[in-house]
N, C-alpha and C positions, 0 to 999 in steps of 0.2 A: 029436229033435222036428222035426229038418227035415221040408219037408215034406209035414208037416199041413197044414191048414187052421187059420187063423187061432184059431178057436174053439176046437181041437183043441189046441191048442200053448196056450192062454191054460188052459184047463180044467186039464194037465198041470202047470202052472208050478204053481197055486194048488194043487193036489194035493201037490208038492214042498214049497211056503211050507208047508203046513200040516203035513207029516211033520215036517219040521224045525222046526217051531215045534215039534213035540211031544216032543221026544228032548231030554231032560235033561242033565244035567253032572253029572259025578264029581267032585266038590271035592275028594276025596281022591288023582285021580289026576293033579288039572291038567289042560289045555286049556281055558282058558276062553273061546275065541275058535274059533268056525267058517266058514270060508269054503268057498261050492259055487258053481262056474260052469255054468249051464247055457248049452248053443247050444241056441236057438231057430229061427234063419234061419242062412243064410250070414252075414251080417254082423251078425247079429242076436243077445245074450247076456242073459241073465239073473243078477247077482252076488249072491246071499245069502249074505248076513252075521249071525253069530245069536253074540251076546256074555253070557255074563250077568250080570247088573245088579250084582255086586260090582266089573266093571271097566269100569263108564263111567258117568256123570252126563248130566243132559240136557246139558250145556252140553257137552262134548266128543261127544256125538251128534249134535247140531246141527253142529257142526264138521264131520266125519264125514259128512253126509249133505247138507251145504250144494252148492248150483250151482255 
């Protein structure tokens, strides 16, 4: 995604959010934690993280996603 153009690169990220928001979990196989780093810029990253809801509560997402 280097690059791009600002829009270019922002379009592609949300394209990625959404893939990955879409792909499921195999409870029978385990993995219930995903993590994908995208580069955006040279110094610049994208980290999604996509868990499913049997292993976390709000209150350790908040944890997790706090400043």
């Amino acid at each position: 995604m280097r690059g791009l153009e600002a829009e270019e690169r922002e379009k592609r990220v949300k394209s990625a959010i959404g893939e990955e928001a879409g792909r499921g979990f195999d409870l029978q196989a385990g993995g219930l934690l995903r993590a994908r780093l995208l580069r955006v810029g040279e110094q610049e990253h994208v980290l999604l993280v996509t868990m499913h809801h049997i292993v976390s509560d709000d209150w350790s997402t908040g944890v997790m996603v706090r400043n």
